[in-house]
C-alpha positions as CSV (number, residue, x, y, z in Angstrom):
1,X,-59.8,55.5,-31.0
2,X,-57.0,55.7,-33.6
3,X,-54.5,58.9,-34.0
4,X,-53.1,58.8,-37.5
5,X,-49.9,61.5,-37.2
6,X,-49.1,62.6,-40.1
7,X,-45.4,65.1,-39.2
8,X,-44.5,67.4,-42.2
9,X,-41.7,70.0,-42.1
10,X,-42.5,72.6,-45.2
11,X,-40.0,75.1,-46.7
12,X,-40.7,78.8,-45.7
13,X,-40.5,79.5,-49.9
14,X,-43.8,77.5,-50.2
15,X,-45.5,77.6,-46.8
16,X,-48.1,79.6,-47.3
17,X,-49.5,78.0,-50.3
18,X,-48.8,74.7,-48.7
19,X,-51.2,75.9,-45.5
20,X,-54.0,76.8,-48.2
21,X,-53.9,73.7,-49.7
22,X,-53.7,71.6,-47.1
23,X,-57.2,74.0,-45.2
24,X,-58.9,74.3,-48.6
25,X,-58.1,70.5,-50.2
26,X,-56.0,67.9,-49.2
27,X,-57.6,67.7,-45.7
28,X,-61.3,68.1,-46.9
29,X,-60.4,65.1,-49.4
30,X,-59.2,62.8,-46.6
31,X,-62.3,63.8,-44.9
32,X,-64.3,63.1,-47.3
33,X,-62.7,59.5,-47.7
34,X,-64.9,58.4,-44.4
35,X,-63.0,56.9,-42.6
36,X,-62.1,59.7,-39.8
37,X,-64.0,61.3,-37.6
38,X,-62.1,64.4,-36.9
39,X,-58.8,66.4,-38.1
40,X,-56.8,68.9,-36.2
41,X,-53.2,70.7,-37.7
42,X,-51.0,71.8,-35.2
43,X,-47.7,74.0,-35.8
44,X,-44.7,72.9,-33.9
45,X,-43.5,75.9,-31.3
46,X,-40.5,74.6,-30.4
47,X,-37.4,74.2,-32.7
48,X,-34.1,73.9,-32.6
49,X,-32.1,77.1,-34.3
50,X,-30.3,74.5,-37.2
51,X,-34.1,73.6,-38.4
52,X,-35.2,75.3,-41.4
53,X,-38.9,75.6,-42.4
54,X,-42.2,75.1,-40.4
55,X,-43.2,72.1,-38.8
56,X,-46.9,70.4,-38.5
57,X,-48.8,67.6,-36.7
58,X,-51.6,67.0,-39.0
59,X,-53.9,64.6,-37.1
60,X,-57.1,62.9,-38.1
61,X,-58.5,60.5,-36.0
62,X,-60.6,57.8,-36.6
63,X,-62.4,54.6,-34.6
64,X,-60.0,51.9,-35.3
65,X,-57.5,50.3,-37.3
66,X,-59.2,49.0,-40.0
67,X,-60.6,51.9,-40.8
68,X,-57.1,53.1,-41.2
69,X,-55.6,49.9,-42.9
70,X,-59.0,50.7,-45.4
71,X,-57.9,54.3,-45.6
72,X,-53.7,53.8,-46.2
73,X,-55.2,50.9,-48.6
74,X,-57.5,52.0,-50.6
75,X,-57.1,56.3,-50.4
76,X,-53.8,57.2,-49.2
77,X,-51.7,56.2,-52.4
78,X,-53.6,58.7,-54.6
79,X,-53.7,61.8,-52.2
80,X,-50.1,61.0,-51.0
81,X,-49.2,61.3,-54.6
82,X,-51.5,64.4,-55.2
83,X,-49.2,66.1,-52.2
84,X,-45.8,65.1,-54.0
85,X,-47.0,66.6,-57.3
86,X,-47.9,69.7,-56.2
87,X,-45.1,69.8,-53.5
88,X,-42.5,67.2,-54.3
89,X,-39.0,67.5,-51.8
90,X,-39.9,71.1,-50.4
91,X,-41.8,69.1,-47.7
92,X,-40.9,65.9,-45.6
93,X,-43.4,64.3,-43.9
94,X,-43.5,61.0,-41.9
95,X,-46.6,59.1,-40.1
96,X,-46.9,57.7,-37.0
97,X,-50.1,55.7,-35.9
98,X,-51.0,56.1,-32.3
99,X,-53.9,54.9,-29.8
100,X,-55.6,56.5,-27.5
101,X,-56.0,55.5,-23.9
């Protein structure tokens, strides 16, 4: 099984709309792409005092890589830019991919 990570830090000003979107949305439309099985978001507990904002693991995992080379192929550019749009620099995200053993 593949973890796709998806880390994103989001400015307090815009959190809670962020959260929303992300519940009521983004995450239902990635779901609805097929190609993962499950989702989970966790909020990061631990920060050091300098950070601003919230951080998040959003996680959605799926049965193997090529369903994620399909996904980042063929879905990701359009809800990646869907996120910037409504969002642009108030949140920074990066992605890890990660297997599980």
């Amino acid at each position: 099984m593949i973890l796709y990570n998806v880390t994103v830090n989001v400015e307090d000003a815009i959190h809670d709309n962020w959260i929303k979107w992300m519940k009521e949305e983004h995450i239902p439309d990635v779901m609805k792409t097929g190609m993962f099985s499950e989702n989970k978001i966790l909020k990061l507990l631990s920060k050091l005092p300098e950070e601003e904002g919230t951080t998040y693991a959003v996680q959605y995992f799926c049965q193997s890589l090529e369903d994620l080379e399909k996904y980042q192929q063929e879905f990701a550019p359009k809800l990646q830019q869907d996120h910037l749009k409504k969002f642009g620099n108030k949140v920074i995200a990066f992605r890890t991919i990660l297997e599980v053993v």
